[in-house]
C-alpha positions in Angstrom: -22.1 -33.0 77.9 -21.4 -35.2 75.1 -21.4 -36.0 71.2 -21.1 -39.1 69.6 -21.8 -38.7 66.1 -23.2 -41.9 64.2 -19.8 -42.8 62.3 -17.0 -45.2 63.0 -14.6 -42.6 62.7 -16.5 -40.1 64.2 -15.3 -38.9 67.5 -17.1 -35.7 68.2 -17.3 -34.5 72.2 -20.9 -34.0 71.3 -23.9 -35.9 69.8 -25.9 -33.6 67.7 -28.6 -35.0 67.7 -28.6 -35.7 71.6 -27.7 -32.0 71.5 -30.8 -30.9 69.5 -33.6 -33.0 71.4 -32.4 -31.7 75.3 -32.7 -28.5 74.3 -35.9 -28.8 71.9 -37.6 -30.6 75.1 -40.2 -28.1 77.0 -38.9 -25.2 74.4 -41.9 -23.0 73.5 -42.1 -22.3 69.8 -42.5 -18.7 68.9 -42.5 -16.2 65.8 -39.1 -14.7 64.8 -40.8 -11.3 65.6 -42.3 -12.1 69.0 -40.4 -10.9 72.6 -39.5 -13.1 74.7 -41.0 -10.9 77.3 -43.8 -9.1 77.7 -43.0 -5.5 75.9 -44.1 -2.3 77.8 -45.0 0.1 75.4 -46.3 3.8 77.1 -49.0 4.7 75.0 -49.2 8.1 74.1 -50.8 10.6 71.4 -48.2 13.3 72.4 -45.0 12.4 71.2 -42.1 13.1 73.4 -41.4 16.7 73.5 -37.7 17.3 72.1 -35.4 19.6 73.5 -32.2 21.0 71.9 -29.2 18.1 71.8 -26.6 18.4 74.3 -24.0 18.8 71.8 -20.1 18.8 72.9 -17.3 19.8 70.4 -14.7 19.5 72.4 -11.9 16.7 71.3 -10.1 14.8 73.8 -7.7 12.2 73.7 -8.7 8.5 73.4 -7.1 7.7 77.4 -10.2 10.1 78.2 -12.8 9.7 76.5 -15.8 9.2 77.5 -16.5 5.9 74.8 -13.1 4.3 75.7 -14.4 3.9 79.2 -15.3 0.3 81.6 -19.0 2.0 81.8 -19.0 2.0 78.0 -17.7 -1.2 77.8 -20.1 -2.3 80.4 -22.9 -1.0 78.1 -21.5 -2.6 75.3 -21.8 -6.2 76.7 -25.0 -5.5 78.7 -26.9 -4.9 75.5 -25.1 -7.9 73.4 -25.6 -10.3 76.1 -29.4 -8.6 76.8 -30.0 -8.9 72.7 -29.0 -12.4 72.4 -31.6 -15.5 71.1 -32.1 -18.4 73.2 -33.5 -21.8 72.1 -34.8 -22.6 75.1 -35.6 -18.8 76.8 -37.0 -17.5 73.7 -36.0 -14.1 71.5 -34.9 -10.7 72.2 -37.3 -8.5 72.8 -39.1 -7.2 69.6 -42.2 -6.8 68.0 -44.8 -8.8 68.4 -45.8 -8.3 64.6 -45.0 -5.8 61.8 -46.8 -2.6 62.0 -47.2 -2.6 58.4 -48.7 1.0 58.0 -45.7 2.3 59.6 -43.0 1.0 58.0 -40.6 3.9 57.2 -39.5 4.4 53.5 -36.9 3.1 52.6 -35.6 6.2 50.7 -34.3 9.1 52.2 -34.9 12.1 50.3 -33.3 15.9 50.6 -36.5 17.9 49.4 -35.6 21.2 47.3 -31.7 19.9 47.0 -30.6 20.6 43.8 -30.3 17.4 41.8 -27.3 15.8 39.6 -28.8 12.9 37.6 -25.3 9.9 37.7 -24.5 8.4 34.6 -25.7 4.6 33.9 -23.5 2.1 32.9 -23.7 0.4 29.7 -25.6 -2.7 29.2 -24.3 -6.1 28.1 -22.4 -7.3 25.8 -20.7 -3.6 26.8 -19.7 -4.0 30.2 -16.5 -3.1 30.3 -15.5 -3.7 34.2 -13.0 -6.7 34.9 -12.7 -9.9 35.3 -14.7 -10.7 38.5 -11.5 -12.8 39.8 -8.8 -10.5 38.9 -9.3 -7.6 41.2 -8.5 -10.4 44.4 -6.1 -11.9 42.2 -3.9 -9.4 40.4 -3.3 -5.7 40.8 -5.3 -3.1 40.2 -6.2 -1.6 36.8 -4.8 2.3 36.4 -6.8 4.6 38.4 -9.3 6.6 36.2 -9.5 10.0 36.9 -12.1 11.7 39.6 -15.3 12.6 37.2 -19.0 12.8 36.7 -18.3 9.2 34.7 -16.3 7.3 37.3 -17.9 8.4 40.2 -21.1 7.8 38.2 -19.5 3.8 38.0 -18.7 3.6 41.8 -21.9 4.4 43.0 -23.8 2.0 40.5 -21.8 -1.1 41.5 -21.9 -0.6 45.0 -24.9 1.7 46.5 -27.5 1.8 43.9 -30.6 -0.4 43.4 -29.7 -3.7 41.3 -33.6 -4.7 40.6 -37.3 -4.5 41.3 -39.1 -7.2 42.3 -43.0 -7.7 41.8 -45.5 -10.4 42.8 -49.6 -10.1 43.2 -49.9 -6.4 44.7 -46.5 -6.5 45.9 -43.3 -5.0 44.6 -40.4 -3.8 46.3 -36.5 -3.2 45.3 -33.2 -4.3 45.6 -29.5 -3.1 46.2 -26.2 -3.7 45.3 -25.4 -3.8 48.9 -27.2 -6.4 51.0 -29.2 -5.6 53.7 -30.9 -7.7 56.4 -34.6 -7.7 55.9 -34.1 -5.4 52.8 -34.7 -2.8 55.1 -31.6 -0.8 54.2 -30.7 1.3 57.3 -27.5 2.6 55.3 -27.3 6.0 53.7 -24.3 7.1 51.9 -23.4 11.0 51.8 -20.3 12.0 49.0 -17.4 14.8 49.9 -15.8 15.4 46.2 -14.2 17.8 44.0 -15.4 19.8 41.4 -16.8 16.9 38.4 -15.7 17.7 35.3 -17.6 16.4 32.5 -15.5 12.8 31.5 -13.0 12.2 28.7 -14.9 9.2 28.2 -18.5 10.9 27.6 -18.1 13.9 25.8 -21.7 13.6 24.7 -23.3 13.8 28.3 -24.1 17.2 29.4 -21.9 18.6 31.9 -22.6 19.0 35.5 -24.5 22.0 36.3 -22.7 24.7 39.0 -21.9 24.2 42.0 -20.8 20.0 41.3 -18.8 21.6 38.5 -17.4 24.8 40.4 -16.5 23.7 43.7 -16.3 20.8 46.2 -19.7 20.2 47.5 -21.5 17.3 49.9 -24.1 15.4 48.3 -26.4 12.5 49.8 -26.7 9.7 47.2 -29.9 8.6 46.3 -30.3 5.2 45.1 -33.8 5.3 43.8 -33.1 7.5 40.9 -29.5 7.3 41.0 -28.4 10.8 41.6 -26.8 13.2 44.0 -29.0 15.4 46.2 -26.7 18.6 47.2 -26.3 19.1 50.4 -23.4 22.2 50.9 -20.8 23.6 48.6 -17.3 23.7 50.1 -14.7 26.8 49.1 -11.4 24.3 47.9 -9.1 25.9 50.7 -11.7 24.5 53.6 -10.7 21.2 52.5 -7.5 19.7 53.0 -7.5 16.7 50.7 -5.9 15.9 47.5 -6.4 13.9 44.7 -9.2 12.3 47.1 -13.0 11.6 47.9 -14.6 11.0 51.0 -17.4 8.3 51.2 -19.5 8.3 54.4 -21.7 5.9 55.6 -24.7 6.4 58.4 -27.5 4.5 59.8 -31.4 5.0 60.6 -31.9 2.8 63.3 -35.5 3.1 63.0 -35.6 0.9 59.5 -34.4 -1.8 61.3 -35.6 -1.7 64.9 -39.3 -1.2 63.0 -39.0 -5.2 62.5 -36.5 -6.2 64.7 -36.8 -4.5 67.7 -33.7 -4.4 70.5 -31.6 -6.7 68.2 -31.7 -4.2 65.0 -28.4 -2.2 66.4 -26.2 -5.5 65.3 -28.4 -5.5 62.2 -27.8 -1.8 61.2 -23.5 -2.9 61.9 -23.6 -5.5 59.7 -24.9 -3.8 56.8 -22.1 -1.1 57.6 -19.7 -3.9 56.9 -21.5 -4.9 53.6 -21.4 -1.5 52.1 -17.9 -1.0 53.4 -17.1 -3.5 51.0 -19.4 -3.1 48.2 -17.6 0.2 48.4 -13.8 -1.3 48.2 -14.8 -3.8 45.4 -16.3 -1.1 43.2 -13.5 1.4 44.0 -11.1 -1.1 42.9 -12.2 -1.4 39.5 -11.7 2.1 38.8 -8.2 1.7 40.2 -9.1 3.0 43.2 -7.8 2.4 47.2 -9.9 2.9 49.9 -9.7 2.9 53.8 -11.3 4.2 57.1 -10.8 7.5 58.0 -10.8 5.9 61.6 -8.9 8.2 63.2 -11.8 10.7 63.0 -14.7 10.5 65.9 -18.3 10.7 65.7 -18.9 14.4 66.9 -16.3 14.8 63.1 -18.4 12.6 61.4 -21.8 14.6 62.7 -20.4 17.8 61.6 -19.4 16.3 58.1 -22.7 15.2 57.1 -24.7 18.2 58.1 -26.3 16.4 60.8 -27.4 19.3 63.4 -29.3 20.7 60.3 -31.4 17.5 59.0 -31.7 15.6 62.4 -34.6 15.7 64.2 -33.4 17.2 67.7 -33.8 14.2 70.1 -34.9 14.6 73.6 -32.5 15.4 76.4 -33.7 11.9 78.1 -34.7 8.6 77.3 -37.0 6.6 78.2 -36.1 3.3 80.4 -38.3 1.1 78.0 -39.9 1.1 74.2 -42.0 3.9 73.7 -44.6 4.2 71.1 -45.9 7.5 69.2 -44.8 10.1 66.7 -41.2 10.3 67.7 -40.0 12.0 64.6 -36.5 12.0 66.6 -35.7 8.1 66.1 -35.8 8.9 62.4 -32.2 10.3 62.2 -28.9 9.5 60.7 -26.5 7.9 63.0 -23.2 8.9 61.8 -20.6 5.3 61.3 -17.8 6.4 59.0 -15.9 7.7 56.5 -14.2 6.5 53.8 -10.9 8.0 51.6 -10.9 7.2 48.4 -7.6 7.6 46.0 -5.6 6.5 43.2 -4.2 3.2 43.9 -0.5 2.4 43.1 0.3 6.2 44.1 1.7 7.5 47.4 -1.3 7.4 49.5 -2.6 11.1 50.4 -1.3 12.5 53.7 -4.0 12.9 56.5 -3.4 15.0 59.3 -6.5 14.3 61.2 -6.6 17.4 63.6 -6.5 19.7 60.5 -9.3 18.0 58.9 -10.9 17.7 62.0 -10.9 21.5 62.6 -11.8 22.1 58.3 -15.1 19.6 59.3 -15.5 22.0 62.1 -16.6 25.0 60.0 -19.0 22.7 57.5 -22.1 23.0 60.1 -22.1 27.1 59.4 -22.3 26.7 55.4 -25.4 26.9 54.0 -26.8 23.4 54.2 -29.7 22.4 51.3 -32.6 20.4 51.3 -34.9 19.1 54.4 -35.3 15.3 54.9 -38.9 13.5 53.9 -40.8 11.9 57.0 -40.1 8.1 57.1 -43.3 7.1 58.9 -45.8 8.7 60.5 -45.9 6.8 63.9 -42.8 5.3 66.1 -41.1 2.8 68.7 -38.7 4.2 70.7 -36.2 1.0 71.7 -34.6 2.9 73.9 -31.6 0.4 74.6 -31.0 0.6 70.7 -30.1 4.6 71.1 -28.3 4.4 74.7 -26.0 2.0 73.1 -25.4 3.9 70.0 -24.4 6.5 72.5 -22.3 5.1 74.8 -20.0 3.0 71.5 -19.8 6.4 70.0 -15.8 6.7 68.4 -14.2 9.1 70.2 -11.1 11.1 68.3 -8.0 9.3 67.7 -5.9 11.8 65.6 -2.4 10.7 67.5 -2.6 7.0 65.3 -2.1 9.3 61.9 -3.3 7.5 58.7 -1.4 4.9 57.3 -2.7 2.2 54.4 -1.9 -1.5 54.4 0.2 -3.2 51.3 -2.1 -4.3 49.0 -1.5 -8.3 48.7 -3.4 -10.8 46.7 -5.7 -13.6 47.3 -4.6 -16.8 46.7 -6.4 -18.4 43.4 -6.0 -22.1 42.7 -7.6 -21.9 38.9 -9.6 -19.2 37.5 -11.7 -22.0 36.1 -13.3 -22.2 38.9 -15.5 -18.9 38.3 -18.1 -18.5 36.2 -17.2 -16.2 33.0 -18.6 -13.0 34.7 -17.1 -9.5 35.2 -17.2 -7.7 38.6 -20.2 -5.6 37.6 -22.0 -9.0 36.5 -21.7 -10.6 40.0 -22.1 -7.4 42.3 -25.3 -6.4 40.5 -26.6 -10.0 39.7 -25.6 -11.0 43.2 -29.4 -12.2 45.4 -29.9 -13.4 48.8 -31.2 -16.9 48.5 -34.2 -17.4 50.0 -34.5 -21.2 50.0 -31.3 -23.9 49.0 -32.2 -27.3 47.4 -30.6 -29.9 49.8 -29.1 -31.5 46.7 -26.2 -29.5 45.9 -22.6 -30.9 46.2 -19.9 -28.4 46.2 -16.5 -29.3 44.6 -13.6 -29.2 47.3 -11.2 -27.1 45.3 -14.3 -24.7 45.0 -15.3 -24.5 48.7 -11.4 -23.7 49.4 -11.7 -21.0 46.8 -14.3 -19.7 48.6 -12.4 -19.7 51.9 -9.5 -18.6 50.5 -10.7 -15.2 49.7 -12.0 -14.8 52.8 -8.7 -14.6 54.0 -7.3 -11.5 55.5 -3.3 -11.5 54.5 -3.8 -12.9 51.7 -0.8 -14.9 49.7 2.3 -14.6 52.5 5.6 -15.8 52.4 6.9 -18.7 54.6 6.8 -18.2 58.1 4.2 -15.2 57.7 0.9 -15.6 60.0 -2.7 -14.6 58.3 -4.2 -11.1 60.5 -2.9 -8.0 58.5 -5.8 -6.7 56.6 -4.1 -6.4 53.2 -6.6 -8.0 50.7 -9.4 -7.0 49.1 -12.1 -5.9 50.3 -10.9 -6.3 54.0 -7.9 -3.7 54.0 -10.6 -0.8 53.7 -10.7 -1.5 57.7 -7.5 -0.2 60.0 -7.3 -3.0 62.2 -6.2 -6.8 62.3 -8.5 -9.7 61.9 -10.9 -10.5 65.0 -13.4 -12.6 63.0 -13.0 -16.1 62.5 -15.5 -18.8 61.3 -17.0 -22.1 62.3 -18.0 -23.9 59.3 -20.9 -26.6 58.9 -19.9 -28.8 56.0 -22.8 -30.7 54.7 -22.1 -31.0 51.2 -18.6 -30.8 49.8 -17.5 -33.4 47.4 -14.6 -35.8 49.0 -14.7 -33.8 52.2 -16.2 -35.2 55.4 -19.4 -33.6 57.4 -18.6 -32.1 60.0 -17.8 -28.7 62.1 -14.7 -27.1 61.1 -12.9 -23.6 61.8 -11.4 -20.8 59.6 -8.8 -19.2 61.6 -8.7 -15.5 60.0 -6.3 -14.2 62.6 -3.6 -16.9 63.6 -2.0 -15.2 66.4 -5.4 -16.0 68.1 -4.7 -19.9 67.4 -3.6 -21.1 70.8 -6.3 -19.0 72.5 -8.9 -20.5 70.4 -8.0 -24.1 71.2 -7.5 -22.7 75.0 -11.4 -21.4 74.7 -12.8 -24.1 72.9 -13.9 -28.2 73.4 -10.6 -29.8 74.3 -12.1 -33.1 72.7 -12.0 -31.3 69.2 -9.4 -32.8 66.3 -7.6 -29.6 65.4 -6.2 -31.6 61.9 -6.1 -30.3 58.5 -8.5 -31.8 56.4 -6.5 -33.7 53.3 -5.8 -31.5 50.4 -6.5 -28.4 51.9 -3.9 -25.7 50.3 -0.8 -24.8 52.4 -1.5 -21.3 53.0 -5.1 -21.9 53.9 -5.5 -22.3 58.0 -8.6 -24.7 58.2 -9.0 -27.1 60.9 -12.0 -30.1 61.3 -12.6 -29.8 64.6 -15.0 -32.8 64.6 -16.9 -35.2 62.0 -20.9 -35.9 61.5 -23.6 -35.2 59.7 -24.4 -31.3 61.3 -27.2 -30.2 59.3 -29.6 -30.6 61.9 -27.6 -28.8 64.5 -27.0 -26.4 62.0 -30.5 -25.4 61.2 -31.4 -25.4 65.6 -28.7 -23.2 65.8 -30.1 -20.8 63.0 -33.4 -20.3 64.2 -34.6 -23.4 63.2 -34.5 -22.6 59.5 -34.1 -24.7 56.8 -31.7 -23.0 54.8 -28.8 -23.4 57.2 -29.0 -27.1 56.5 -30.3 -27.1 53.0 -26.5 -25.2 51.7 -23.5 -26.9 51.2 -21.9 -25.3 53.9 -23.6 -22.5 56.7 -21.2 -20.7 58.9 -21.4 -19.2 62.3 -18.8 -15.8 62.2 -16.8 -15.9 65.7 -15.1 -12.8 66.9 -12.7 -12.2 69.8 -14.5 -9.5 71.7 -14.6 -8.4 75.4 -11.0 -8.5 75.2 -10.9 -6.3 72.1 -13.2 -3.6 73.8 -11.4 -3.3 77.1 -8.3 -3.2 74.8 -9.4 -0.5 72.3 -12.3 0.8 73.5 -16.5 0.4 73.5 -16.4 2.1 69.9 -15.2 -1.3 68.7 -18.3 -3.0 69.1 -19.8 -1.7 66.0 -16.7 -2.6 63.9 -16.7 -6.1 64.6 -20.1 -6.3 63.3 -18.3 -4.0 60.3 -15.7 -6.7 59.9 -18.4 -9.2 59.8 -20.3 -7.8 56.7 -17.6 -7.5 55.2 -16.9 -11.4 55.5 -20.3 -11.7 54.4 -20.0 -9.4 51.3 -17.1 -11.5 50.4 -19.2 -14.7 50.7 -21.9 -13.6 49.1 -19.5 -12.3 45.6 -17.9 -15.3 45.8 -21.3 -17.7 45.8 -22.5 -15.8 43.0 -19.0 -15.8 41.1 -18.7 -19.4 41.2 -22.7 -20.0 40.1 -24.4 -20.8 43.4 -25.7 -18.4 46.1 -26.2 -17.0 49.7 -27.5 -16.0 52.4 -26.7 -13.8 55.6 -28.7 -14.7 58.7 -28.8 -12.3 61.7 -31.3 -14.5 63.5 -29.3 -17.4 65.5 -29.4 -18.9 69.5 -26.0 -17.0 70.1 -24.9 -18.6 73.4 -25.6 -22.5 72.1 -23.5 -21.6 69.7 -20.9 -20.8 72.2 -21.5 -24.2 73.9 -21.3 -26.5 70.7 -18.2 -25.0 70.5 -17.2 -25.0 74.1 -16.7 -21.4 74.2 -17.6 -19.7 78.0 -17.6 -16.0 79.3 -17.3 -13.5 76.7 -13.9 -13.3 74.9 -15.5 -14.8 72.4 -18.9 -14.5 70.4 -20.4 -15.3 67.3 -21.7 -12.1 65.6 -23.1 -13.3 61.9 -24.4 -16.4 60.5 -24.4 -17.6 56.7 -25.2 -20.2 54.5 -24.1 -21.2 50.7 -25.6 -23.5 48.3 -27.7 -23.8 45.1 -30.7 -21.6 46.1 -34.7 -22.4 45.1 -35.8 -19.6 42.9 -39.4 -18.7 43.4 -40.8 -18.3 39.8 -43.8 -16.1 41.1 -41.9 -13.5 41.3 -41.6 -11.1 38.3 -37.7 -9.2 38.1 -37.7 -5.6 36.8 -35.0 -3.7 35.6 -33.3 -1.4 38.4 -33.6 1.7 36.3 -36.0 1.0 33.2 -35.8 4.1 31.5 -36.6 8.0 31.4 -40.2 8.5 32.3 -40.4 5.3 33.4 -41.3 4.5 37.8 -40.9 1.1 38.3 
């Protein structure tokens, strides 16, 4: 296969266009929702009958576990390669419409927990948060002290709701953290110490006992911004100092309600997203943050309370989708958890088989509160939850806890951002719905962009990009996987074409190995030393771009859309299955950075889960599996759509939006 592009110095191993009408030819158009199969559903007024969950405490090491396994690998790649879209052999297998009178809530509520209403931040011109570029680009302000005020701040500029949105009969909300569909899967649960009331509001009443007596577990709950308590924890159950823990889960169900088989990925990649909403809120309180990843999922299960507020799911699954009142596939899947701690100090000490065994006794506290019903009826995906089993983390307390240098990103001019502070862009930040086709980005801004989205950060001569030390990308506890493959449509004084990010450069010869051997591999002119970007090819790629993406506009309406490339069977037979969900992790965490950034520098964007995953491989000449793209985006000057009416997030006591 070839690719001539139309330009006299174009020398591209394929034609795009050429590309784009053989495999439009005999393809059958279909809705983003429908299955490319026919979907068995077993009909049934009797929902499944659930038994009690085959539970196992027992902790072994990593060599044995069950996740680690070729069978879990196996599993692994059997549901990618079975969830992937295909231009010419149609979509994964999904709904064939939106049950609207089932779609689940997309608040989870702890009924009967006692309450603790979080503090609001000030409104402009009283912002008081920094500089949006200095946190990447400078250290990190002194950490303020654990309180009902700063905890207050880190949940408001990373987890809460940013806005309501209102057109005809319609009106729905949005988060600080992104999620695909705005169907927010993510929940986020708090471990903490006693709150004393803040130095810096002595008028706000204090916390009421037990947040102001003891430790406790709390659920956050965006919609009213607040903690729901969960437990109350005696201090000498807990072996942490100076520290919080942040934990993340997932309810499959609010994503597979739309997207069927393919909603796991989804789920991941908002994982990453509030991963690094997290990081970037942490940091302007002075704060560090990293992945408890030592920790394994029966921990994380015990932690959040989860054998008292799930549903108990059946001790068998079905071997297809299932529709009726499964209460069961409304449950938390536990992902991770988070340390939080002063930055600039000597990072806490974790000994992961004493916190293990402290998590241990949490289930027999008194847990509070009983979770709302999310919808009345249910489809059971089955491959969805067989997966989520067979990734599950297993411990891994022999790695001990350790946290990266903190480095900077590189910044060519601050001039290049908008005036804005990091609360302005995180809460301002949107998802574009539409991009004007007009846009021209300014080179030095497009490698601003890419330069933050660089792992390492600013290194000294002879030092490789791969570490994750920057922010927000050293909350996670490995090195890079994730590269990018970049389709330039409109950057001033740079030529069209396809290009590539390498995020980890020890994977450099491998990825010219893997890929066309007809591509350019040259640094485009001007392109800042420390910044590894390679044009593979020139050519107008807006087209191809758009095909690839579903065949949605957007892609090729930006100034740039990229397709996020991780190295991945080898990284699961190397590590284990429970990998697979992180490098959708790393992914949204990418995208969180792309999405700041856009924003920061006054234009916008867009993540897009829906994408034909193996002709992206072949554009790129990629075969077999060790690599795959995960996570597709696009940046430009977006199309606002001035039907629609913005609220305020929170308007005011008394007040439901």
């Amino acid at each position: 296969m070839s690719f001539a592009l139309p330009s006299a110095t174009s020398r591209i191993p394929l034609s795009f266009s050429a590309f784009t009408a053989a495999r439009g030819r005999g393809r059958r158009r279909r809705d983003l929702f429908s299955s490319s199969s026919t979907t068995t559903f077993a009909m049934s007024s009797n929902p499944i009958t659930p038994s009690p969950p085959q539970l196992q405490h027992q902790h072994q090491q990593e060599s044995s576990s069950s996740s680690s396994s070729a069978a879990a690998v196996d599993a692994a790649t059997h549901y990618h390669n079975r969830t992937k879209h295909s231009l010419t052999g149609g979509y994964a297998r999904g709904p064939r419409g939106l049950d609207w009178a089932n779609q689940p809530n997309p608040f989870l509520r702890f009924l009967s927990s006692p309450l603790l209403p979080l503090l609001h931040s000030p409104p402009e011109p009283h912002d008081d948060s920094p500089p949006y570029h200095s946190v990447f680009s400078s250290s990190l302000p002194p950490p303020q002290p654990f309180s009902h005020a700063s905890i207050s701040r880190l949940l408001y500029d990373s987890l809460s709701l940013s806005a309501w949105k209102s057109t005809g009969l319609s009106t729905w909300s949005l988060r600080v953290n992104p999620s695909s569909g705005n169907l927010h899967p993510t929940e986020s649960h708090l471990l903490s110490p006693p709150l004393p009331l803040s130095q810096q509001q002595p008028s706000s009443p204090p916390p009421p006992p037990p947040f102001s007596s003891s430790s406790f577990v709390a659920h956050y709950s965006p919609k009213d911004h607040s903690l729901e308590l969960r437990a109350s924890i005696s201090p000498p159950d807990l072996p942490l100092h100076r520290s919080l823990l942040l934990a993340f889960s997932s309810i499959l169900w609010r994503e597979a309600w739309k997207y069927g088989e393919r909603a796991f990925r989804y789920c991941n990649h908002d994982v990453g997203h509030a991963l690094a909403a997290a990081a970037v809120s942490a940091a302007t309180l002075g704060w560090d943050v990293c992945l408890l990843d030592g920790l394994g999922h029966d921990d994380l299960h015990r932690f959040l309370g989860l054998d008292r507020s799930n549903t108990p799911s059946p001790d068998w699954l079905p071997d297809r989708p299932v529709r009726g009142r499964l209460p069961w596939v409304e449950s938390q899947h536990p992902d991770c958890a988070l340390l939080i701690f002063p930055f600039g100090e000597t990072p806490p000490s974790v000994d992961y088989a004493e916190l293990a065994l402290a998590l241990s006794r949490l289930p027999a506290m008194e847990w509070l509160g009983k979770p709302n019903s999310l919808s009345k009826d249910h489809v059971c995906w089955d491959v969805i939850y067989k997966t989520a089993e067979a990734v599950k983390k297993p411990p891994t307390y022999g790695e001990g806890f350790s946290v990266n240098p903190f480095h900077r990103s590189p910044l060519i001019s601050p001039d290049l951002y908008k005036d804005m502070t990091v609360r302005q862009v995180v809460r301002k930040r949107r998802s574009a719905v539409d991009m004007d086709g007009v846009h021209v980005l300014e080179k030095d801004t497009f490698y601003q962009i890419l330069l933050h989205c660089l792992p390492s950060g600013e290194l000294g001569l002879g030092e490789k990009q791969g570490k994750q030390f920057t922010l927000p990308f050293r909350v996670l506890t490995w090195d890079a996987e994730v590269h990018a493959a970049l389709f330039v449509h409109r950057v001033r004084d740079l030529p069209k074409g396809l290009y590539f990010l390498v995020r980890n450069e020890e994977h450099l010869d491998r990825l010219k190995s893997a890929m066309r051997s007809e591509f350019e591999w040259e640094r485009p002119e001007g392109c800042p030393a420390g910044l590894p970007l390679y044009r593979l090819a020139r050519g107008d790629c807006r087209e191809l771009a758009k095909q690839l993406s579903c065949h949605q506009d957007i892609a090729s309406d930006g100034c740039f859309s990229l397709g996020m490339v991780a190295r991945f069977e080898p990284v699961l037979r190397e590590k284990g299955a429970w990998m697979y969900p992180r490098l959708f992790w790393e992914t949204g965490v990418l995208g969180q950075v792309l999405y700041l950034e856009a924003h920061a520098v006054g234009i916008s964007a867009t993540g897009i889960g829906c994408y034909f995953d193996d002709d992206v491989h072949e554009v790129l000449g990629l075969q077999g599996l060790e690599f795959q793209s995960l996570y597709h985006f696009t940046i430009g000057n977006p199309v606002l759509d001035k039907r629609i009416l913005s609220l305020p997030a929170y308007p005011g006591p008394g007040i439901d939006a």
